[in-house]
N, C-alpha and C positions, 0 to 999 in steps of 0.2 A: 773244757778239759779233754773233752772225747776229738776233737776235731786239735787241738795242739798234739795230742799223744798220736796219732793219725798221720799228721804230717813230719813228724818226728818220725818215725818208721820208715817212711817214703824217703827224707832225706838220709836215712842211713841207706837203705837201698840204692839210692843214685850214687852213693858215692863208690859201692859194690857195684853197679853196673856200668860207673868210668873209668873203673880201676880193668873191671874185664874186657871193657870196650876198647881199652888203647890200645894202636899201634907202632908202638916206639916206647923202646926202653925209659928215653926222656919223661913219655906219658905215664910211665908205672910208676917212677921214681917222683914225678912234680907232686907239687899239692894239686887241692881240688879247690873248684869255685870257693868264692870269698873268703883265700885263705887267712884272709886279717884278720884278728880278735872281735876291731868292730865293725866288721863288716863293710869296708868300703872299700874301694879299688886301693890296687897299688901300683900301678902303671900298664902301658899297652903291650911291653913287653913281656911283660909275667901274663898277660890275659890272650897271649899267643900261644903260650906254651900249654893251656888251661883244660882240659878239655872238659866237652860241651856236658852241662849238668842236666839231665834228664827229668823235664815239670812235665807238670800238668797243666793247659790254662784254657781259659774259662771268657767268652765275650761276655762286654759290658753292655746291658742291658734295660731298654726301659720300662718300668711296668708300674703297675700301683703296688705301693708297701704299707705296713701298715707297724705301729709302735702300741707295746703291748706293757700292762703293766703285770708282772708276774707275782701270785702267792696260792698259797693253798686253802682248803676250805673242807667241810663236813656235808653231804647230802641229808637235808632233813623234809620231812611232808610239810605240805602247808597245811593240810587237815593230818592229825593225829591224835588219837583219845583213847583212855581207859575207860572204858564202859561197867560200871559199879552196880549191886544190888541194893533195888530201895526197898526191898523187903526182905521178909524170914522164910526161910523153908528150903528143904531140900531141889535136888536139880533132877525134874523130870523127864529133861528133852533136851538133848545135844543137837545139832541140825548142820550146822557148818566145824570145818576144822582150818586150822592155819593156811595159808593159801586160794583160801578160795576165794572168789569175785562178790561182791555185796553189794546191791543196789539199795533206796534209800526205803525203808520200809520195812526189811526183810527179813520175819523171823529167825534169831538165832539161837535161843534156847528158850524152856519154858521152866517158871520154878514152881512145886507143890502148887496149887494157886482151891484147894476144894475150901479151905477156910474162908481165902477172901472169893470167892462165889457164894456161901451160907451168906456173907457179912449182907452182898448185896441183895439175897432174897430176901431177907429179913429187912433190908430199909425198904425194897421196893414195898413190901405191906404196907410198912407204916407211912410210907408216901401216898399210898392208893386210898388208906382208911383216915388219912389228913384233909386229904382231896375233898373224901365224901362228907366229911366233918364242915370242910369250908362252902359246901355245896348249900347242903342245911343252912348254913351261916346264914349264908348270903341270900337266899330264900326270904327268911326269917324276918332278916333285919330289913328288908325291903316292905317287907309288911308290919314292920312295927310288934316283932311279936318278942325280938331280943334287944339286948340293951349293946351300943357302940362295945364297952367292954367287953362282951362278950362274940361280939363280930372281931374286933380286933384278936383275940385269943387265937382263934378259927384259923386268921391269916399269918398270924405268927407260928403256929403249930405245923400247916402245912410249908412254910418257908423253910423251916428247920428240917423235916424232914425230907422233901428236894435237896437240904443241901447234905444230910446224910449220905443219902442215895451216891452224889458226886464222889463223896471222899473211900465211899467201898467199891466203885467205879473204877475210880483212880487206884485204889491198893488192887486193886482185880487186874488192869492192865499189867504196873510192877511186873507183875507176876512174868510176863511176855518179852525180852528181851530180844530188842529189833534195832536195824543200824539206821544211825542218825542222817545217814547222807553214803552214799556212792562209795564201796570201797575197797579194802583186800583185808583179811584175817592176819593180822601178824602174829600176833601171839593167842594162845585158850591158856586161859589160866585156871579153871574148873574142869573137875570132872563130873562122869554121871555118878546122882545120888549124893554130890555133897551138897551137906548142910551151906548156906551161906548167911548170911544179916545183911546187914545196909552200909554199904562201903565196901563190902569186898567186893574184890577187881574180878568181873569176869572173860572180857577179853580185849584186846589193845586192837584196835582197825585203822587203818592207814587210808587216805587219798594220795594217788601217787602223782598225781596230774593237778598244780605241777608240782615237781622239786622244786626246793629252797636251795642256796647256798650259800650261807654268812660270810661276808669275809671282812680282814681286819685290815684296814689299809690307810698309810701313815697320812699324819694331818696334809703335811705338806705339800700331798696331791690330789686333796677335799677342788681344789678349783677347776681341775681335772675329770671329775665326775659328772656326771647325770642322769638322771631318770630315761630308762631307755637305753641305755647305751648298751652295746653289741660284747659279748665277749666268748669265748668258746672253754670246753673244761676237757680235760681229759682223767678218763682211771685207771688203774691198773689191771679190772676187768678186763678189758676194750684196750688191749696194747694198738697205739696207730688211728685208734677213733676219736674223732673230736665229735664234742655236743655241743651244738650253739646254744645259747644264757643268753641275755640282758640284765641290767639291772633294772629291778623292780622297785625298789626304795631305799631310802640314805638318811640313816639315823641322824636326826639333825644337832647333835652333841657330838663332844670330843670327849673320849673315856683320857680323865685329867693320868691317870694308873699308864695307859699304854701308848700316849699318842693318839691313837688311831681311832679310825670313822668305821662304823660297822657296814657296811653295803649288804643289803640282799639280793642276790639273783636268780630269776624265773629259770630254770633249767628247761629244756626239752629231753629227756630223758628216753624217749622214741620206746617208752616199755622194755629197756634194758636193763636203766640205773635203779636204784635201791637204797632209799635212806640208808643213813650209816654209812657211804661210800668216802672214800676219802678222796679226793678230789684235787688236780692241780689245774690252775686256773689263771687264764691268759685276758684282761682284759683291756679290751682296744682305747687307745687314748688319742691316739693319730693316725690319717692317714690322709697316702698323697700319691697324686695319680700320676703316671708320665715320668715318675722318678728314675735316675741311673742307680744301678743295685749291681752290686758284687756279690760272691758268696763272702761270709765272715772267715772264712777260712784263709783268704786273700793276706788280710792284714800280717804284717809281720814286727814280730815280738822283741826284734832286737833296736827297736825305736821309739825314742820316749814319745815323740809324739804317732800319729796315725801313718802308716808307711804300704803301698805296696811295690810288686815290682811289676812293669809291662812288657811282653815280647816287642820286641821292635829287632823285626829281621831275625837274626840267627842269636841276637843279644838280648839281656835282661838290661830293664833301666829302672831305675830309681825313684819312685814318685811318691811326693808327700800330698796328703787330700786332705781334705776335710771332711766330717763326715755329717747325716744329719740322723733320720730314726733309723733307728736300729729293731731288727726284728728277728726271730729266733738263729737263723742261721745265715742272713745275709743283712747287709746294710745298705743305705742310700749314700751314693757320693756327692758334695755339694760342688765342689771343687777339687780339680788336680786330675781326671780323669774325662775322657769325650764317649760316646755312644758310638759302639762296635772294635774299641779296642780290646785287645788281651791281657787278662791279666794272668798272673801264675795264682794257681791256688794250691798248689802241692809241691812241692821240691824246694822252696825258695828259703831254707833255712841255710844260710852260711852264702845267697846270692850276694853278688856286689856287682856296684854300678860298672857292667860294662861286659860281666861275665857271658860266656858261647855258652845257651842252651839248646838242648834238643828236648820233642813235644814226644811225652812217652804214648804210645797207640792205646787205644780203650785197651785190648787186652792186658798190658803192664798195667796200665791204671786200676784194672780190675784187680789185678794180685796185689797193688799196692796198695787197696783199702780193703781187702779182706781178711788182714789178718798176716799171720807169720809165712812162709813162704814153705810148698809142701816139699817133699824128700826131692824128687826129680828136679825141681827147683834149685834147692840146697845143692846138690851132686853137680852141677851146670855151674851154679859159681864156685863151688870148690874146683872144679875141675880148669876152670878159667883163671882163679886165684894159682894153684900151682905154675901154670905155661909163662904168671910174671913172675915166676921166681919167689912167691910167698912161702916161707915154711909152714909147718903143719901148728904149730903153736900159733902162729900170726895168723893161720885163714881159721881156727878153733876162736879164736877170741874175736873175731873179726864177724862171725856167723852169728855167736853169742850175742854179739851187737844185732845182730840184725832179729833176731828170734826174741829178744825181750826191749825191742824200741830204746834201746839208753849208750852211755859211753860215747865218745868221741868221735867213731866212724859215725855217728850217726848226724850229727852237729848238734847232738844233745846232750845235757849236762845227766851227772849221775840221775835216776831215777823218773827221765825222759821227760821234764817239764818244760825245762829252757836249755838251747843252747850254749856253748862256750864261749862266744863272744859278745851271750850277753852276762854270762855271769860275770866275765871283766869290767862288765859297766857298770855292775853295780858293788862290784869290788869297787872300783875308784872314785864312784857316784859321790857326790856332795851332798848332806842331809837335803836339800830343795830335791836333786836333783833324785836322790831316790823317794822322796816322798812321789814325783812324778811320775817314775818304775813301777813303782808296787800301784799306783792308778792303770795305768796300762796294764799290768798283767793283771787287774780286775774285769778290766775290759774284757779280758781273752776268758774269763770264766773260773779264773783260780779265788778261792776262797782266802779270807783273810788268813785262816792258820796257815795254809797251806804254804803262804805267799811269808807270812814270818817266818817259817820252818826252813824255807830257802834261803835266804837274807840272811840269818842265824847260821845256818850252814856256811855261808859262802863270806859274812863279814866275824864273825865269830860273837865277841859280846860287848862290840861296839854302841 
């Protein structure tokens, strides 16, 4: 959508910079390039009179591209835990706080623990006086002086009390609250001096190495996956930064509720990212090397099927392609297109086969992708609008065109989505014929509503 509104703008300006550029009354009074509804010539006579429509273009190029499957996802830890109390007693010792770095061992708090130390001097006694009870025993019974019942007692007595010792040992550690493995403090949920029991949460720690990222991805392209496979994420964090991913494993069921295969992906996170992130996520399904690639801005919208247009000489030509992956902002061309020709990538809304353009210099191009055009700008075409005789009403409405990308000067329909010569096509479109419309301008990035909202608009309640 950003790259049709874009060049919508562009072609309202070219048509304001052929109206200033003529020299002859003929040229202020004609139309401008492709002045047919759908867009195709209409003899060499009228494409004399025409003048030249000011693009942009762009050599065709070969490089490696690559096809991406697009959705979004949630950053989660692959180590994450609530750390719980197995014991009673208040909280005697804070040691860390949120944020901090945790290695695997690493005291974080201690709770009351003088009881469970009593517990364990008190079995150590009766460990040491079982000991010496079994000592005796076994003396004894070696000399025939006790009876087996009585040696067996011995060793039963001291077992039990070893294994006291363990269980006041074990309530004695409790007490010590240490992290389980490598990691960062996310949450304290205690403070000092409170009472705790067994199961309450005392702090949430994270491993952030690495990220997780779930994602939900329709069955249909389950053949398309694998273990391993490359894919990069981006957040709103990090505007411009991509993280490279792989997928690390592939839920081997289809959730029967959504279609869709769960995948997880390994993130590299580079100590930026942050479970809870939201995450938009590109991952690679294809890719091909030596490929010819345009930019996607190339294609033009007033063609059911795939259309660009190419300089040849001082003229625009008409060429239908084929195309193969497609990837964020440009595509591969199979056919209809050779390596080092031009294509248009800006101006080409309302071109027809045959129409004089001229190649606007990086500086025009620059003001034609950045936005509305500034006052000394505006004052320049106004100023050039009057010397063709425009009234002050016609260059007021004509600027307005130009300052909010829409209306007619621009070759774009109200509210700068599609041209006017294509809303006639799909005025007189054949149910086949616009079902294959409204596929194309999917292509170009318009959403369904969007793309009904027009149609609705322009055929009414057809």
């Amino acid at each position: 959508m950003r790259a049709i509104r874009c060049r919508t703008w562009v072609g309202a300006l070219a048509l304001l910079l052929s109206i200033a550029g003529c020299g002859s009354e003929t040229d202020s009074a004609g139309t401008h390039a492709g002045g047919h509804g759908d867009g195709m010539p209409d003899g060499s006579s009228h494409q004399q009179n025409t003048a030249a429509v000011p693009v942009q273009i762009q050599q065709v190029v070969r490089r490696s591209i690559s096809e991406y499957l697009q959705t979004n996802g949630t950053l989660e830890a692959e180590n994450e835990v609530d750390l719980v109390a197995r014991t009673t007693g208040p909280i005697t010792e804070l040691l860390v706080e949120e944020g901090d770095t945790l290695r695997k061992d690493q005291l974080l708090a201690r709770i009351d623990d003088r009881e469970a130390r009593n517990q364990v001097a008190i079995a150590t006694v009766s460990r040491d006086e079982a000991r010496l009870a079994y000592g005796r025993a076994t003396t004894s019974h070696d000399s025939g002086l006790v009876s087996q019942e009585a040696y067996d007692a011995a060793v039963s007595a001291l077992q039990s009390a070893e294994a006291q010792l363990d269980a006041a040992t074990i309530q004695l550690a409790y007490t010590e609250i240490r992290a389980p493995f490598d990691a960062l403090v996310v949450t304290r949920y205690i403070r000092l001096a409170q009472h705790v029991t067994p199961g309450t949460a005392l702090f949430r720690i994270s491993d952030f190495t690495p990220l997780l990222c779930p994602i939900e991805i329709p069955e249909k392209d389950l053949p398309r996956l694998h273990v391993g496979q490359p894919a990069r994420i981006h957040v709103e964090a990090f505007p411009g930064e991509a993280f490279s991913a792989r997928v690390q494993r592939i839920r081997p069921t289809v959730d029967a509720s959504t279609g869709t295969v769960t995948v997880t992906l390994e993130v590299d996170g580079r100590r930026k990212l942050r479970p809870g992130m939201f995450a938009s996520v590109y991952l690679q399904t294809a890719t091909k090397d030596a490929a010819l690639v345009v930019p996607r801005t190339a294609l033009v919208l007033d063609s059911i099927g795939d259309t660009v247009f190419v300089r040849e000489g001082d003229l625009a030509a008409r060429r239908e392609v084929r195309l193969g992956v497609r990837e964020e902002d440009e595509v591969e061309v199979i056919e209809g297109l050779a390596e080092g020709e031009q294509v248009v990538v800006l101006g080409q809304e309302g071109l027809a086969d045959g129409t004089p353009v001229t190649v606007l210099g990086d500086e025009a191009v620059a003001r034609g992708s950045a936005g509305a055009p500034d006052a000394s700008r505006i004052e320049e075409m106004r100023t050039r609008m009057r010397e063709h005789g425009m009234s002050e009403d016609e260059i007021e409405q004509r600027l307005q065109q130009v300052r909010h990308a829409g209306g007619p000067a621009g070759g774009a329909a109200p509210g700068g989505d599609i041209p006017p010569f294509m809303e006639q096509r799909i005025r007189d479109a054949s149910p086949e014929d616009l079902e294959q419309i409204k596929q194309r301008m999917r292509s170009f990035g318009m959403s369904d509503e969007r793309i009904d909202e027009i149609v609705h608009r322009i055929r009414g309640d057809e």
